[in-house]
C-alpha positions in Angstrom: 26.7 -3.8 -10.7 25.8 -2.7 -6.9 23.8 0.4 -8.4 22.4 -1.5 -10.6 20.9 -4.2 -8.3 19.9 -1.1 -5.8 17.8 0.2 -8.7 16.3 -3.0 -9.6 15.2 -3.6 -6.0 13.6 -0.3 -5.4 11.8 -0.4 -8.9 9.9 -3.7 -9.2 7.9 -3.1 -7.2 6.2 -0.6 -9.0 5.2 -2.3 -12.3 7.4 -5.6 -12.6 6.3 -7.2 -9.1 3.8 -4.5 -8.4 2.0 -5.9 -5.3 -1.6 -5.0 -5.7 -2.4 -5.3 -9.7 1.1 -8.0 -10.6 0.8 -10.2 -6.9 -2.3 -9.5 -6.1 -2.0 -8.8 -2.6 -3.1 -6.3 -0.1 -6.5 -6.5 -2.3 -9.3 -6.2 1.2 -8.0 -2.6 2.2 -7.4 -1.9 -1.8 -10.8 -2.1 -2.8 -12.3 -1.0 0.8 -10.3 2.1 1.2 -10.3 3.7 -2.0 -13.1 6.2 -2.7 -10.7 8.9 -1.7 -6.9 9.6 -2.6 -6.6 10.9 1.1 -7.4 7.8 2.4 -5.5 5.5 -0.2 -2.2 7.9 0.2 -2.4 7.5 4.1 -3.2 3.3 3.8 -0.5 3.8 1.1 1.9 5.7 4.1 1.4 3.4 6.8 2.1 0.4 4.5 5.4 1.3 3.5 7.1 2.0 6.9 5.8 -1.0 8.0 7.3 -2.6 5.1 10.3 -1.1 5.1 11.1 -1.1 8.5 10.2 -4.8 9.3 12.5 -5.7 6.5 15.2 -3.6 7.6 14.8 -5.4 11.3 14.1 -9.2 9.8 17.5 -8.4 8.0 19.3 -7.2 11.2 18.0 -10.5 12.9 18.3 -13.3 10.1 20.9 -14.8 11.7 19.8 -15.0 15.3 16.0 -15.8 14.8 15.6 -19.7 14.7 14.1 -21.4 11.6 11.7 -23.3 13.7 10.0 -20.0 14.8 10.6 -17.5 12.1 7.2 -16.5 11.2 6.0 -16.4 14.9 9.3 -13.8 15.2 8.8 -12.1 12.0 4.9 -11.4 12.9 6.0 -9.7 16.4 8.5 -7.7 14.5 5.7 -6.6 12.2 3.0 -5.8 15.1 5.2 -3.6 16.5 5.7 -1.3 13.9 2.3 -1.6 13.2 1.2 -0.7 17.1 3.9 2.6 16.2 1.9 3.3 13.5 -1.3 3.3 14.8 -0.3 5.1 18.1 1.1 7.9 16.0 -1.3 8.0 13.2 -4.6 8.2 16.3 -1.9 11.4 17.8 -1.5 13.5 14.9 -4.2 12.1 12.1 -7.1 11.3 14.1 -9.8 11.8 11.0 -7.5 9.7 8.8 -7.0 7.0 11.2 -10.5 7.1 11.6 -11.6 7.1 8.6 -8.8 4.0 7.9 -10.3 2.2 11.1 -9.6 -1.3 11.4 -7.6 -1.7 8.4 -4.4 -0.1 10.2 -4.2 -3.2 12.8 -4.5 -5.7 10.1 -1.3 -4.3 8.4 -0.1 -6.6 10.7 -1.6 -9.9 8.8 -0.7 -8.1 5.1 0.4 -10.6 3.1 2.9 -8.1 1.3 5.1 -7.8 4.6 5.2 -11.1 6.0 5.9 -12.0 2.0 8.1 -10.1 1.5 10.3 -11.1 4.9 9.9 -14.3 4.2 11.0 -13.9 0.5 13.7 -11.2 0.4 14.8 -9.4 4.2 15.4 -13.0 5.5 18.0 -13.8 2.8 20.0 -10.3 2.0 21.3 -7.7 3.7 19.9 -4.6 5.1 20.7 -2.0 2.6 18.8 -4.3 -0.1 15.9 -4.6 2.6 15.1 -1.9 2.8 15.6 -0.6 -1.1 12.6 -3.7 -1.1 10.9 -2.8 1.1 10.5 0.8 0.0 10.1 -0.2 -3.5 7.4 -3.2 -3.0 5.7 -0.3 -0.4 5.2 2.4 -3.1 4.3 0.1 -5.4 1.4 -0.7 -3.2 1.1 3.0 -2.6 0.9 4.2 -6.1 -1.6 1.3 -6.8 -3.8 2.2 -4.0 -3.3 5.7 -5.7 -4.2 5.0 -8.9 -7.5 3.3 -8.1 -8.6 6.4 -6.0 -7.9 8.8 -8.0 -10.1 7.7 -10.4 -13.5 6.2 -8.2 -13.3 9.8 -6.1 -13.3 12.1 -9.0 -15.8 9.8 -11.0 -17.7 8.8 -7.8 -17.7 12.4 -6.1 -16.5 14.7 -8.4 -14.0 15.9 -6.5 -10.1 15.5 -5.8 -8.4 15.4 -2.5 -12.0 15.2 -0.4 -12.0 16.5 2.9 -8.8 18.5 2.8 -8.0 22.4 2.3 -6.8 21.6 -1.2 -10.3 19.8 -2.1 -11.0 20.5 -5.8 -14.2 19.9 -7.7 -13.3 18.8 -11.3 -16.0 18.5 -13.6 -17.9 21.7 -12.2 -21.0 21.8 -9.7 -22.9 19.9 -12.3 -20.9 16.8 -12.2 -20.4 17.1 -8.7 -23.8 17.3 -7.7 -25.0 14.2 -9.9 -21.4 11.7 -9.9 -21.4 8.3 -11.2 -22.2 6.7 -7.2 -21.0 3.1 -8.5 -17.4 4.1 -8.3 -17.9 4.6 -5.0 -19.3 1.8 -4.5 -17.7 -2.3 -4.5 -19.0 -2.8 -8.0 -16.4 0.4 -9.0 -14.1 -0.6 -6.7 -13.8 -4.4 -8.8 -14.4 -2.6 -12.1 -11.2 0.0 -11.7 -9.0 -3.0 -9.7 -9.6 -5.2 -13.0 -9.1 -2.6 -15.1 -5.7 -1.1 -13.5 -5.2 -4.6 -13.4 -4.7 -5.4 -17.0 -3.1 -2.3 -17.9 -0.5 -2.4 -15.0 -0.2 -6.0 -17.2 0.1 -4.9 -20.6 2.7 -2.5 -19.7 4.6 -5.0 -17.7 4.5 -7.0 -20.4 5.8 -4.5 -23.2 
């Protein structure tokens, strides 16, 4: 029954409780951030430690940390793994962070984490905090996935932009005349609601 409840909380995040296309949350850096799978995958990154690591602290601290001033408490917790983040993300990835910008401090106001310490790390213990937290994280991640794959090969013809392993896919052609509006906010709406209602159906089936 343990193993079971392990695998539940690390899995429903990605379809059942997904939290970009099933909560919809976390949609700001989901639709600004992905016209390039580099740039979703490191959002994707940053997300889940944050998550995962704030839930494992929350969890640690549930029983100390006054009710009055919980959220206060939990937001300081979040900040400063968010601060780590950003400090070590400007040191060793300084074109991703970048090309992430502002949406690396404002992890710090996503309303996955402070939901999900609210919800879950502020009631259970720390082994099922952080299966959540890893599990709501990538969830999040393989959303933020999905959606770029699919605006940076249409938009740019390309996969995995900007890196040694950059690949055209349709051929010079393609690349040299994409379909701009998936780079673009119209294709970044159009593939969320698509992604959307399939991550739906399937939920559903």
């Amino acid at each position: 029954m343990a193993e079971l409840t392990a695998v539940q909380d690390l899995n429903k995040g990605l379809v059942r409780e997904n939290p970009l296309f099933v909560l919809v949350l976390g949609t700001c850096p989901a639709l600004a951030l992905t016209t390039t799978v580099v740039n979703a995958l490191g959002m994707g990154l940053a997300v889940t430690f944050v998550l995962a690591m704030s839930n494992v602290a929350i969890s640690l601290l549930r029983k100390v940390i006054p009710s009055e001033v919980r959220i206060p408490a939990y937001i300081v917790v979040i900040a400063s793994f968010v601060t780590m983040v950003d400090m070590l993300m400007e040191a060793y990835f300084l074109s991703l962070y970048q090309a992430l910008g502002v949406f690396i401090p404002l992890i710090v106001v996503n309303c996955i984490i402070l939901g999900r310490a609210e919800a879950f790390a502020a009631k259970n213990g720390l082994w099922r905090s952080l299966l959540d937290g890893l599990g709501m994280g990538l969830g999040y991640m393989l959303a933020l996935g999905s959606m770029a794959l699919i605006r940076e090969v249409l938009g740019n013809g390309t996969l995995l932009s900007g890196t040694p392993l950059e690949m055209v896919v349709f051929g010079e052609g393609f690349k040299a005349n994409p379909v701009l509006v998936m780079v673009l906010p119209p294709g970044a709406f159009l593939t969320f609601g698509l992604l959307m209602v399939g991550a739906n159906r399937l939920r559903r089936s």
